[in-house]
Structures are given as C-alpha cells and as structure tokens.
ZAGU-583593 format. One line per field, with one value per residue (C-alpha): residue in three letters; x, y, z. Coordinates in steps of 0.25 Angstrom, whole numbers, always signed. Example, Ala and Ser with C-alpha at 12.3 -4.5 7.8 and 13.67 -1.06 7.14 Angstrom:
BEGIN
aa (ALA,SER)
x (+49,+55)
y (-18,-4)
z (+31,+29)
***
This chain:
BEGIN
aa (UNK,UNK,UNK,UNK,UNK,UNK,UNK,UNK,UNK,UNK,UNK,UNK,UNK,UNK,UNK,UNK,UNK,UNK,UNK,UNK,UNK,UNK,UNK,UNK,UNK,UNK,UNK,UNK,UNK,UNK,UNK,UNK,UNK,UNK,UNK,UNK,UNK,UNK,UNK,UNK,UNK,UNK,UNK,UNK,UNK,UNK,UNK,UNK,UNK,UNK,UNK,UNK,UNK,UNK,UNK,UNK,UNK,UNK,UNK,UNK,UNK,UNK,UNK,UNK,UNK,UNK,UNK,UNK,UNK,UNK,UNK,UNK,UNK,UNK,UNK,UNK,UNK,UNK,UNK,UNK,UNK,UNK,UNK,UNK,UNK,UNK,UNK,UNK,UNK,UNK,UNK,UNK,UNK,UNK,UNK,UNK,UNK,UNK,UNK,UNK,UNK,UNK,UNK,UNK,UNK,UNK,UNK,UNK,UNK,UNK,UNK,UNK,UNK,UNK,UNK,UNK,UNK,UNK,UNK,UNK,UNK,UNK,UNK,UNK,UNK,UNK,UNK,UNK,UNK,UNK,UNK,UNK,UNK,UNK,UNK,UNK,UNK,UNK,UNK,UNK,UNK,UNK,UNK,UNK,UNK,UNK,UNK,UNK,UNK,UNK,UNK,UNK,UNK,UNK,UNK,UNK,UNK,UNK,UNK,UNK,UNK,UNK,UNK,UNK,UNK,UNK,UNK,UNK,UNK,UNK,UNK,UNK,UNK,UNK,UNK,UNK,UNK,UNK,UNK,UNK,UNK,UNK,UNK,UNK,UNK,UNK,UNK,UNK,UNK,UNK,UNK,UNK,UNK,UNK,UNK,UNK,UNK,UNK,UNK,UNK,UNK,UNK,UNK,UNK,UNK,UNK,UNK,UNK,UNK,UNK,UNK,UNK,UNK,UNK,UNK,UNK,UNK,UNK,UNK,UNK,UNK,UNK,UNK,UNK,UNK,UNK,UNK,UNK,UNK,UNK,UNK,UNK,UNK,UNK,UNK,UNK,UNK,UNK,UNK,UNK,UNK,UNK,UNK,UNK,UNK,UNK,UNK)
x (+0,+12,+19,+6,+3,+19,+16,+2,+9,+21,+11,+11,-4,+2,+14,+6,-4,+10,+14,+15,+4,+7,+3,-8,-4,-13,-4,+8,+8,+18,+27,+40,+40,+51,+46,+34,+23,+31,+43,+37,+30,+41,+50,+38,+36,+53,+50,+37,+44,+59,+48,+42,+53,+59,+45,+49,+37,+46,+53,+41,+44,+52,+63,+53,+54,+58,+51,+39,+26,+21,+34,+33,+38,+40,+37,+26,+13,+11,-2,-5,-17,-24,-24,-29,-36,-38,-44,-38,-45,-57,-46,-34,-32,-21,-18,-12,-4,-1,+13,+17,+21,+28,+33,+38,+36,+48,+46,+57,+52,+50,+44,+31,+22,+12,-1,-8,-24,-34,-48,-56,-47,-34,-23,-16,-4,-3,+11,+9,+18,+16,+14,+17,+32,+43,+44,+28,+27,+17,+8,+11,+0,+0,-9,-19,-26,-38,-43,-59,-54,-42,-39,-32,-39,-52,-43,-37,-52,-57,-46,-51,-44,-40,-38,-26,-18,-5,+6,+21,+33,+41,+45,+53,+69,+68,+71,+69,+79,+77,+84,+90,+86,+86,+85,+72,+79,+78,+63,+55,+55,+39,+43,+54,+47,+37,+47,+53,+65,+69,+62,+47,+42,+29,+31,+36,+21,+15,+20,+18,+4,+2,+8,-4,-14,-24,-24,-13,-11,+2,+9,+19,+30,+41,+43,+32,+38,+38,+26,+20,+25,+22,+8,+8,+14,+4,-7,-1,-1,-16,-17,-27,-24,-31,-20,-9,-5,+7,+15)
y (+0,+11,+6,+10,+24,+28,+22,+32,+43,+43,+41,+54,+59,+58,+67,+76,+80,+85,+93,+108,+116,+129,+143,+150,+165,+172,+163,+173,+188,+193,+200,+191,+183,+173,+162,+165,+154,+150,+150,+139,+132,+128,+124,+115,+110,+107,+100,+92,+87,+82,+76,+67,+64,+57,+53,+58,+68,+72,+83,+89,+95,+106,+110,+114,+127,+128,+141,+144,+142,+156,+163,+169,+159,+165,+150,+147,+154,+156,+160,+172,+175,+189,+196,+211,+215,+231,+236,+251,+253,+247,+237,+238,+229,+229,+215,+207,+196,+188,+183,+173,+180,+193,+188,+197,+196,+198,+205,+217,+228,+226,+211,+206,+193,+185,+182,+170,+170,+161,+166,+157,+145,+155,+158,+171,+178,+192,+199,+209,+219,+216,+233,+228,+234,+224,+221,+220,+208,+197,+201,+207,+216,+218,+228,+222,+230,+222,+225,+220,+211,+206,+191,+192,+205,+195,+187,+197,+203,+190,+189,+191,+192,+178,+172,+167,+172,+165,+175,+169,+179,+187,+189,+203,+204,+219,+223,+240,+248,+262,+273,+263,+259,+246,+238,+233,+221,+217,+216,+207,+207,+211,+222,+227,+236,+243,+248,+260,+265,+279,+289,+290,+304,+308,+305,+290,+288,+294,+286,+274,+276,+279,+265,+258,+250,+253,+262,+258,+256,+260,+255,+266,+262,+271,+281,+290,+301,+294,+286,+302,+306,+293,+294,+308,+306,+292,+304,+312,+300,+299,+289,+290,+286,+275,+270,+268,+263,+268,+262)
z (+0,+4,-10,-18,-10,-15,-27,-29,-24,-35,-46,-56,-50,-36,-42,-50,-38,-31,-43,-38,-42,-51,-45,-53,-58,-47,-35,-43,-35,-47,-35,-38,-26,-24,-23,-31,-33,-45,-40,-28,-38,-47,-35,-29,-44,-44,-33,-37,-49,-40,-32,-43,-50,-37,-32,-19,-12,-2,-13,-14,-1,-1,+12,+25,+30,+45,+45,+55,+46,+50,+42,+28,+20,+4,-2,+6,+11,+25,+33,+42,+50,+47,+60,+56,+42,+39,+29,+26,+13,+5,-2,+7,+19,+29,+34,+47,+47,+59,+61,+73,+85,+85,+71,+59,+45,+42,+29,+21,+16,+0,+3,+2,+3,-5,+0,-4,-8,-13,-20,-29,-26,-33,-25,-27,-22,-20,-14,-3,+5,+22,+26,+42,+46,+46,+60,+62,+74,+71,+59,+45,+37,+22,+14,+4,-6,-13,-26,-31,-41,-33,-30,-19,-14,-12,-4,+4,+7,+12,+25,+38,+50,+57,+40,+35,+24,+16,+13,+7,+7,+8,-5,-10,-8,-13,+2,+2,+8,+12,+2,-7,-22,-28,-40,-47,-50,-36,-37,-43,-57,-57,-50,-57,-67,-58,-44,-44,-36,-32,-23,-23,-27,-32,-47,-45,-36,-48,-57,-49,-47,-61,-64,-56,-66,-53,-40,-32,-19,-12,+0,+6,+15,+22,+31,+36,+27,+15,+15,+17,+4,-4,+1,-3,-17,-18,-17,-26,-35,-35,-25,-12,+1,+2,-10,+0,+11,+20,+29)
***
C-alpha cells in the first residue's frame, strides 16, 4: 500500500498539481520591487522543475527563514491587524497597523511596501508609502486615497478596525539623504523617466501638476519650513488642500 501512495504521488498529474501558479498582471504593482511577483514565480518554477526531474518533494521547499513571522519579510506576505482607520477626506483614509510590542518597522526613507488585495476572487498588489515617522513603536499607518473605479480602493474601503490586512516589503534602495542629489539610474527603471532632482520651486510643482493625466494627490515631507512652502507652491499650482497631505 505505501509503495503505491509513492508511486501515485510521482505520477505526471500529481506533479502538475504542484507546478507554480503564474501571477495574473493585476498581482504586478509596476513599482520595480525586487522580488517582484515574477521574480518569485520563476524562482518557485526553477525550483518545481529541479524537483520533478529528481522526484524529490523536498526541493520544493526552499531554506526556512529563522525570522519571527510577524516581520516584514519582501518574499512573503505577512498580516497585521488594523488597529485605527480615519477618514480625513471623502476618498483618503489614514491607517494603523499594529506591530508586536514596542516593535518598529524598520523602514528608510524612499521605501515602500505592497499590499495584497483580493476582489471578485482577483488579487492585486498596489505599493504604498508608511506616512508613520521611522521610530514609531508598535504600529505603522499608511495613507490610502480611493478612487470610484479603483480595485484596490473597494478593498481598502471595505476594512474595518480588528481586520486583517497582508503587506510584503520593504522594497526601494533609493535611500534620501538631505541636501545631496542622486542619479535616476539608481531607481527603478519605471521611475526613471518621470523623477526630478534639483531644488523645488514654484515652476517645477507647475510642471509636475501639469503632467498628471488626473488631479493628483501629493504627499509632503520635510521640515515644517519646507512643507510650508510646498503647500504653498501646491496651491499655487492649482491644487486645494484637501489635495495634499503633509507630514
């Protein structure tokens, strides 16, 4: 009897029904993360085939993190309760994450996280910046804007405080420093195009707005000096207040 299960398990259906699933387009959030969904499928495929070709299950594994399960982990998706939602505009929300204990994210400045949803059976990704400062104890919050015909923004708008939601990260090694430029070729090549570097005056934000296919939303970070002039110049640039958040 033990000789057959073996033998039904090496069969080619057995093996087929381990094959690595490949992500949908909408489980991409375009932001250049490394490892992207892709990037984990391939090397879970790489693996699946190794596997099959020695009939040995156990290479499907990969090495076991010794990392505590409630850590960002960039490969895999970890959950974190929702301990506070806001809603600061008709189609912005501010939300809290818990963290264990007195426990930091652990996040640079110029990263970011993806945030796993799933609406009509479709899961999506969608990358977002936490707003909480870098030494913030036991929680994290992220801004979230929605949009009518957004995915991810049903997803967002159905949360309540208590549920869980499944983030990845952090992704980003364009670390900013104060005063000092760098090169685009450091970003993401989706990025590359669209960043400006130099001083922000009231021609760039113009020009920035303009360049928006909808209204934007802008996120303002920095001393209290300088997000009083970016707010100002965001004004000037046609935007309302309800069009920005600083912090």
């Amino acid at each position: 009897m033990m000789a057959e299960r073996e033998e039904d398990d090496d069969t080619e259906e057995a093996w087929m029904q381990l094959r690595p699933t490949e992500p949908l387009p909408s489980q991409c959030c375009g932001s250049g993360c490394s490892p992207c969904v892709f990037d984990l499928y391939h090397r879970d495929l790489a693996r699946w085939e190794a596997a099959r070709a020695s009939k040995d299950r156990s290479l499907l594994r990969g090495p076991e993190s010794q990392s505590c399960p409630s850590k960002l982990n960039p490969e895999t998706f970890v959950a974190f309760c929702i301990s506070a939602m806001d809603r600061l505009t008709k189609d912005t929300y501010r939300v809290r994450f818990a963290l264990p204990g007195n426990s930091q994210l652990g996040l640079r400045p110029g990263q970011h996280l993806i945030l796993r949803g799933i609406v009509d059976d479709l899961e999506i990704q969608r990358a977002y910046t936490p707003i909480s400062p870098a030494n913030a104890e036991g929680y994290f919050e992220v801004l979230i804007k929605c949009y009518q015909m957004g995915l991810m923004s049903r997803y967002v708008e159905s949360w309540r405080v208590g549920d869980t939601a499944f983030w990845r990260g952090p992704f980003g090694d364009f670390f900013y420093k104060p005063n000092q430029e760098s090169s685009s070729e450091q970003l993401p090549w989706s990025y590359q195009e669209k960043t400006h570097f130099g001083h922000l005056g009231q021609d760039l934000i113009k020009e920035l707005v303009s360049c928006c296919r909808r209204k934007p939303f802008a996120l303002v970070c920095g001393s209290a000096e300088f997000t009083k002039d970016i707010a100002r110049c965001l004004l000037c640039a046609g935007l309302t207040e309800d069009s920005y958040f600083l912090f």
